[in-house]
N, C-alpha and C positions, 0 to 999 in steps of 0.2 A: 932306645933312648932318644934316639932323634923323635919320633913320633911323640913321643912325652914334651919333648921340648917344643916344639910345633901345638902342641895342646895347651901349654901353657903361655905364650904367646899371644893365641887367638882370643883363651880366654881376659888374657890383661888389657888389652888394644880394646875388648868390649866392656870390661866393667872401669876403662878411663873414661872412652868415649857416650857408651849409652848413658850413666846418668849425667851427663853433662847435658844433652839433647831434651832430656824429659826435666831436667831443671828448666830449661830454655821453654819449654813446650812446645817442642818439635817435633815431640815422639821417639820411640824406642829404633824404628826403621832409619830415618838418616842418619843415627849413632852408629848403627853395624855397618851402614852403607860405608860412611866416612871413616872409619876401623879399617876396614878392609881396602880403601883408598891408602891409608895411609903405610898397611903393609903387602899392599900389593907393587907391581911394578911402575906404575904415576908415583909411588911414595918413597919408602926406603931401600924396597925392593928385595924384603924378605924371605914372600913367595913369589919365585918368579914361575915354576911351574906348580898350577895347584890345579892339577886334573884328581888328583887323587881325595882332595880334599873337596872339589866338586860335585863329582859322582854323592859324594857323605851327603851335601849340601841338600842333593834334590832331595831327600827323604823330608826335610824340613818341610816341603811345599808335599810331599804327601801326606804329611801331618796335619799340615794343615789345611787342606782340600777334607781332610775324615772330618774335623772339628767342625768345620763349616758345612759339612752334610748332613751331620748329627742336629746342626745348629737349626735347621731348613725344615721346620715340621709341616706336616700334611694340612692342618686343622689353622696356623696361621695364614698359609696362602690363602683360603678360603675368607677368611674374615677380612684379609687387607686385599682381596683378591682388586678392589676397582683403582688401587693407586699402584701395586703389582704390577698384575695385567693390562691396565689401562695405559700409566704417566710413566711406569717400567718399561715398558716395553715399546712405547711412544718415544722415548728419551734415545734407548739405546739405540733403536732402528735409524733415528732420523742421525741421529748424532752419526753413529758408523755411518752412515750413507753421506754427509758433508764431508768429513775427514779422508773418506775414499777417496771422494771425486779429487779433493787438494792434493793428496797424496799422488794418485795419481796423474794428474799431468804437470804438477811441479815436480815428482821425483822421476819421471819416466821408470817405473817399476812392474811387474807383472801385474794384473788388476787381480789376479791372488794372492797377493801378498797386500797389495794395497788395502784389500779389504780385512784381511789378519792387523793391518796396523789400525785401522778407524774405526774394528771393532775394539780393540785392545787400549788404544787412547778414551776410546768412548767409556769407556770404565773407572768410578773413581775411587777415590781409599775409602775402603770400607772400618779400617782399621783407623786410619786419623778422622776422618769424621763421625763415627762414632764416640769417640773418644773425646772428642771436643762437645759433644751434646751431652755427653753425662758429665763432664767436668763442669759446663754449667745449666745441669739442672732442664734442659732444652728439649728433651726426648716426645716430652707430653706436648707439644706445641704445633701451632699451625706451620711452621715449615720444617721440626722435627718429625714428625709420622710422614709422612710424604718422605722425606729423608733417607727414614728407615728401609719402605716400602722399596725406593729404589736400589737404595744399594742391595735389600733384600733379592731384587729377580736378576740385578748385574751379577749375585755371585753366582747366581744358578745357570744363568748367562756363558760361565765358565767352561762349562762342564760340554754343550756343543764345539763352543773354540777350540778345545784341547782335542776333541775328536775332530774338526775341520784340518787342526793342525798336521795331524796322523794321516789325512789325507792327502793333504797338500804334498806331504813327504812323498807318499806313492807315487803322485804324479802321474796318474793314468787317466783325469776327466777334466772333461769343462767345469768355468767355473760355478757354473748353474748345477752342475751334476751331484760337484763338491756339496756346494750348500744341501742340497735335499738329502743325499747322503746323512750328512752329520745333524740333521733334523731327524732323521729315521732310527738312528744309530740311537739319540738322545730319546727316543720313545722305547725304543726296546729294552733299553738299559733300566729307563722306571717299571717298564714288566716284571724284568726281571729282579728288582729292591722288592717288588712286591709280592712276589712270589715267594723269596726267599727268604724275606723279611716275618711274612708269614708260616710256614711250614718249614723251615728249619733251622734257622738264627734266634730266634727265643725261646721255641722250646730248646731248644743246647743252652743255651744262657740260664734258663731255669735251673737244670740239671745244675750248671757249675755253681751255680750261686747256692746250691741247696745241701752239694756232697763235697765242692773242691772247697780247696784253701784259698786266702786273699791271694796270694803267690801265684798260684796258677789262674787267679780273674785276670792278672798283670800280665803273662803269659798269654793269656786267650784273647786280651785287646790288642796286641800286640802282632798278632799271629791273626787277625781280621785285618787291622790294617795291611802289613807288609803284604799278606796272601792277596789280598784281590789287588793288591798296586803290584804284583808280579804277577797275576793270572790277567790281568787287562795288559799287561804290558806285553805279553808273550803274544796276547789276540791280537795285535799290533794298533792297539791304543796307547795310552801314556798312564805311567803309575799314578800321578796323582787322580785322572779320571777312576780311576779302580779304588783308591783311598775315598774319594767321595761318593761312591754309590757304596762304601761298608760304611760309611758315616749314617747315610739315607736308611740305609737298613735298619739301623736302629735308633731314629729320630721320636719312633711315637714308643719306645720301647721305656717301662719303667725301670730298664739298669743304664740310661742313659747317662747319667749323675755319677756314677760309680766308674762308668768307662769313660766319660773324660777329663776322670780323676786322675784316673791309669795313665792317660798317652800325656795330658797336658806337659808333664818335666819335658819328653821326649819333643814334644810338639815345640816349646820354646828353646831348647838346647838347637838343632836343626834347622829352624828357622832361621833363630838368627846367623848360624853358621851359610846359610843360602843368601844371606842378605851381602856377610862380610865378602862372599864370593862373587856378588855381584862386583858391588865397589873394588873388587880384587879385577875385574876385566874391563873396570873404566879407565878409557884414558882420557886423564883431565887434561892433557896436553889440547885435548880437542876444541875445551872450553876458552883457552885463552885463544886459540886460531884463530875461533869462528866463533867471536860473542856477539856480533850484530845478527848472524844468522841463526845462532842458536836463542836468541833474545826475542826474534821477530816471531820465529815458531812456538815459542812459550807464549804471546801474546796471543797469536795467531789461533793457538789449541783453547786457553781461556776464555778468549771471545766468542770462539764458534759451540762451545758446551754452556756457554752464558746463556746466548744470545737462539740457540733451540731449547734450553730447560724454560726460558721466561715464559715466551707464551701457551707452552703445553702445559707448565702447570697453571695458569691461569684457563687455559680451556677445561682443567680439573677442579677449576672452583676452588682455587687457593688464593687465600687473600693477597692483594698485589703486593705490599710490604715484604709478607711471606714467603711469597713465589721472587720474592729479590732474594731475599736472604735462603733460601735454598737453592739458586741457583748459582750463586757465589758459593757458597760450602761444597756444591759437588760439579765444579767449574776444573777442578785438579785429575791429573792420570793418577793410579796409583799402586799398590802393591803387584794387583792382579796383571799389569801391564806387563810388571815386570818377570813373575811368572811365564805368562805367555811368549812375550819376547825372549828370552832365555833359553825357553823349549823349543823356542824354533832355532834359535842359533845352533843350539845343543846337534840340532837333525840337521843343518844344512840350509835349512830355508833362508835363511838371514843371514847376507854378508856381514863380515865386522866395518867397513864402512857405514853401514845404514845403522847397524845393529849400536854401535856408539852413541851415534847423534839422538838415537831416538832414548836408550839407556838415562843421558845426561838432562834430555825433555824431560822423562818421565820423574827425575829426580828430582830439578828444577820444581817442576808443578808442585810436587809432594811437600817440598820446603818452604815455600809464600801459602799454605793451609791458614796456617793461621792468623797470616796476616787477610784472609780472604776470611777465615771467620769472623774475625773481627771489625772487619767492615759492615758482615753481614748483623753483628750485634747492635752494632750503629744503627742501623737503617731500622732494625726491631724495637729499639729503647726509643725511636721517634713516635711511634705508633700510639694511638690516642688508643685506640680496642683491647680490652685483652684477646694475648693470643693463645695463652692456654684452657683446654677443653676436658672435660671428663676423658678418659681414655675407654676405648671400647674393644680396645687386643689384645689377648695375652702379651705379644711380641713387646710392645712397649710398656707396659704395666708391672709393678712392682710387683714381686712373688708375694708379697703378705709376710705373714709371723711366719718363719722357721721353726717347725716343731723336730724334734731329734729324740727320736724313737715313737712308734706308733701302737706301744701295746694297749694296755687298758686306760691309762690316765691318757694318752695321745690320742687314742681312739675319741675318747669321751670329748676332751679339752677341742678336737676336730667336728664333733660333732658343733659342739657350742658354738662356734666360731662360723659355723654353716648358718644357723639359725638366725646368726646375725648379721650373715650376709659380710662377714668378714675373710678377706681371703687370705689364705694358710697351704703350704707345700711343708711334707712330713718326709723325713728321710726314716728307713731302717731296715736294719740287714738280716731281717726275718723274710725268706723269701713267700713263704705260705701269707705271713701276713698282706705281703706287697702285694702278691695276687688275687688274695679276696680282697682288696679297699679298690685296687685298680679295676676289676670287675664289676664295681658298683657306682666308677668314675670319680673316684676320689684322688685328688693329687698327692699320691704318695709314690714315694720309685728308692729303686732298692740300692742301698749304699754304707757306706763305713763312715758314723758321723764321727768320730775323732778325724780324719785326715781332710785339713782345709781345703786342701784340693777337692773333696766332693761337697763341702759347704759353701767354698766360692762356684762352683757349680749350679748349685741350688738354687744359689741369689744373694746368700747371706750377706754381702756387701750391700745390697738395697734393702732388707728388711727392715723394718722395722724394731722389730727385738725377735730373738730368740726363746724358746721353750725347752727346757731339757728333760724330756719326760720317760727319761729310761730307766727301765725295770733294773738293771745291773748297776748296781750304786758305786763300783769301782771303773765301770763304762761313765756313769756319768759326770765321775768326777773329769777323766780325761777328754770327755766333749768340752765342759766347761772350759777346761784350759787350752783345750784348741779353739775353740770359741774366742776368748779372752786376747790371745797372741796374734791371731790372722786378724781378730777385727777386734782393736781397744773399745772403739766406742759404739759398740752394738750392747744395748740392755739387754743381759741373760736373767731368766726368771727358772727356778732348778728346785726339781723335789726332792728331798733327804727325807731319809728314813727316819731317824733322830735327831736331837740337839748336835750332838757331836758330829754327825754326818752334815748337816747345815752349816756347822763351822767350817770345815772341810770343802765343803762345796764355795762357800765366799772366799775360802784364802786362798781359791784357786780360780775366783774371778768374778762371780755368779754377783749379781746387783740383789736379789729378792728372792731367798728361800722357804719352801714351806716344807715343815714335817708334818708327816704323816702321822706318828702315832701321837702326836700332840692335837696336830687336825682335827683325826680322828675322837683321841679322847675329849677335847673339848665341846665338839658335838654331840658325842653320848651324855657327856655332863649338862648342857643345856639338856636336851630331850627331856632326860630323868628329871632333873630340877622342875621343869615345867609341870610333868605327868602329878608331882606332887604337892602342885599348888606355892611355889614361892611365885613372889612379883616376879613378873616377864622384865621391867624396868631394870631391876635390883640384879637379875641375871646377866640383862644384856651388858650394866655399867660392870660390874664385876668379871665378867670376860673379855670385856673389852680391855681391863686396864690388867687384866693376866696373860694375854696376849705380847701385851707392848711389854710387860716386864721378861717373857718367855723368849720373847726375840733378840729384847735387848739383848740378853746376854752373849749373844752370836756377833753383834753389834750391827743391828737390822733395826729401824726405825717402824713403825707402824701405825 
């Protein structure tokens, strides 16, 4: 009972405070943070000891360390490789190298850990700043791709920190030793995605997708995550590093749609419960002690990721407008910081002296986002050029039409849509089929289109309209209504078998149905009509005006 009561608690403190934050446009993260403030010990002092509830928490950031590796495909780094490689990895170096040097001789601290903090400030919210480019529309633009690009190699960024971390714990090298170590560490680990990514994580995935049940798909993502965040952990790395190289593993995999359908509930349940445990070990007593000191290092942090992103992206050939307004947007610390710092506190490395002050930064930064975005819209609505460009990367480009099922009508409706140069991602949970269209490099990947979790996956929030082309007419009716529920104003277009199956399909969502054996027979009725010499005219107006009466009655316009 107590643990019930303790469950129900955390969950009311997060559904008073998160929508309050994302009314606000603050985001979902300082709602848990402040949640957890408010029932932690700085608040009413509900949880005064939440070890038990901690340990629960890290699973959140091993969740989501899978989603973000799954997220990290092979074929996008390649394409964004020159603002990646290039203004990514130009950003993070220089940035952690100022923030070190500050760190270390204004805090007199180990110059390893100093350098665990400036690479870890040097990081910004991959998660609010994303979130503000699709809110308005900003993705496809001269300082969105750049944007992307960086936050894309910060989180990858991650993945050496948490093994640097591991090492630091051991405390057996210099700090030169350290770094090459966890540079080496980070090559052998993509060996080994890649090895196993090939020869024995999809062919097993096959298997299940082809003999087991949905039940056990949920079990087997489940049991990828946890198993390599307890076999990296036991190696004496950290779970989340193990959660994101089984993400990696299957990034170019076509049941990647269907397995971050699986973890997503568990991804966001965990998360946020790691967040509320954050704000559960701040003491905000700290922030009234020390607000000129805590004020000056938030300026201090702001300026010095300003004032290194200006001119690198400008030596990238970003227009200067641009290269303002991106370096204001990713001028804040943020998730991943807090991640990091945590992990370290968790081992030791981090007093709670230091570990506070910097906690209260990184929170600090996170919450003027958007006042930093908005500055940065300012300075873009000046601009005489346009700044938006054809997009040339998957990574930022709209998936296309949603097709949901790829048998013969999807197949076909995929081909068309080829020829015209129009781009289309097909879900269906036919595994033979996924493998011969992916064989031939066709964007299909294997999933369960009823459950919106594998359609907000796909994309279907950016589509353009959806297609519902499945062969099972009592499947399509419930794509339709999943379709409809997750996403009101997404245009579905659905094939029925008959008039009555058409009805059916609209009163459960569908904007534009076509039947089949009406299709059909209207075609054979032209054909034949022709073969016998009536006017082609006399045909086309009499089908045309049997049509609109045939639909009508569904109450479909035409």
């Amino acid at each position: 009972m107590h643990y019930l009561i303790d469950a129900i608690v955390l969950l009311a403190a997060a559904v008073i405070t998160v929508p309050v934050f994302q009314a606000l446009r603050l985001g979902a993260i300082p709602g848990f943070l402040l949640a957890g403030v408010a029932l932690g010990p700085s608040g009413i002092g509900y949880f005064s000891n939440f070890n038990d509830i901690q340990h629960l928490a890290e699973l959140g950031i091993v969740f989501l360390l899978f989603v973000i590796g799954i997220e990290i495909r092979p074929t996008h780094f390649w394409q964004m490789r020159r603002h990646v490689f290039g203004l990514g990895i130009c950003q993070l170096a220089l940035t952690a190298l100022v923030i070190t040097y500050l760190v270390y001789e204004l805090l007199n601290v180990r110059l390893g850990i100093a350098l665990l903090i400036g690479a870890a400030l040097a990081l910004s919210s991959t998660a609010f700043v994303l979130q503000l480019l699709t809110e308005h529309r900003a993705l496809n633009t001269q300082h969105g791709r750049p944007a992307v690009a960086v936050l894309l190699l910060q989180d990858i960024a991650v993945v050496p920190l948490l093994a640097y971390i591991a090492i630091l714990n051991r405390g057996e090298y210099s700090i030169a030793v350290d770094v090459i170590l966890a540079f080496v560490e980070s090559v052998a680990i993509i060996l080994l995605v890649v090895l196993l990514a090939r020869y024995v994580l999809n062919p097993l995935l096959r298997l299940l997708a082809r003999f087991a049940s949905n039940d056990i798909f949920t079990v087997f993502a489940l049991l990828l995550v946890l198993g390599f965040a307890g076999l990296f952990e036991n190696a004496g790395f950290s779970m989340a590093m193990g959660a994101f190289v089984a993400g990696l593993l299957i990034a170019d995999s076509s049941f990647r749609h269907q397995i971050i359908a699986e973890v997503e509930p568990f991804r966001m349940l965990l998360l946020g419960l790691f967040f509320i445990t954050m704000g559960m070990s701040l003491n905000i007593e700290m922030l009234f002690l020390y607000p000129g000191e805590l004020a000056a290092s938030l300026l201090c942090l702001i300026t010095v990721k300003f004032f290194v992103l200006l001119p690198l992206a400008r030596a990238f050939k970003v227009p200067s407008q641009a290269a303002i307004a991106l370096s204001l947007q990713l001028a804040q610390s943020g998730e991943f910081a807090l991640v990091l710092f945590g992990t370290a506190y968790a081992v030791g490395i981090l007093e709670t002296t230091l570990f506070q002050p910097l906690l209260i930064l990184v929170l600090l930064s996170m919450l003027i986002t958007p006042a930093l975005d908005a500055c940065a819209r300012h300075i873009i609505a000046r601009t005489k050029t346009p700044i938006t460009e054809p997009l040339t990367t998957p990574q930022n480009a709209s998936p296309g039409i949603l097709i949901a099922g790829y048998g013969r009508m999807g197949h076909r409706i995929g081909e068309l849509l080829e020829r015209l140069n129009v781009p289309y991602i097909a879900i269906d949970n036919n595994v033979s089929i996924v493998e011969q269209a992916t064989a031939q490099g066709k964007p299909v990947y294997f999933g369960e289109a009823q459950k919106p979790e594998v359609l907000k996956a796909a994309g279907a929030s950016k589509a353009p309209l959806a297609i519902v082309a499945i062969d099972n007419l009592e499947g399509a009716e419930r794509v339709v209504a999943s379709l409809r529920v997750a996403f009101p104003k997404l245009p579905i277009f659905a094939r029925g078998h008959n008039r009555s199956r058409c009805k059916e399909l609209r009163s459960q969502g569908a904007n534009i149905t076509v039947s089949e054996t009406f299709e059909a027979s209207a075609e054979i009725a032209h054909e034949a009509l022709l073969s016998i010499g009536v006017n082609k005219d006399r045909i086309e107006r009499t089908m045309v005006q049997f049509k609109k009466d045939y639909y009508a009655e569904i109450g479909q316009t035409r």
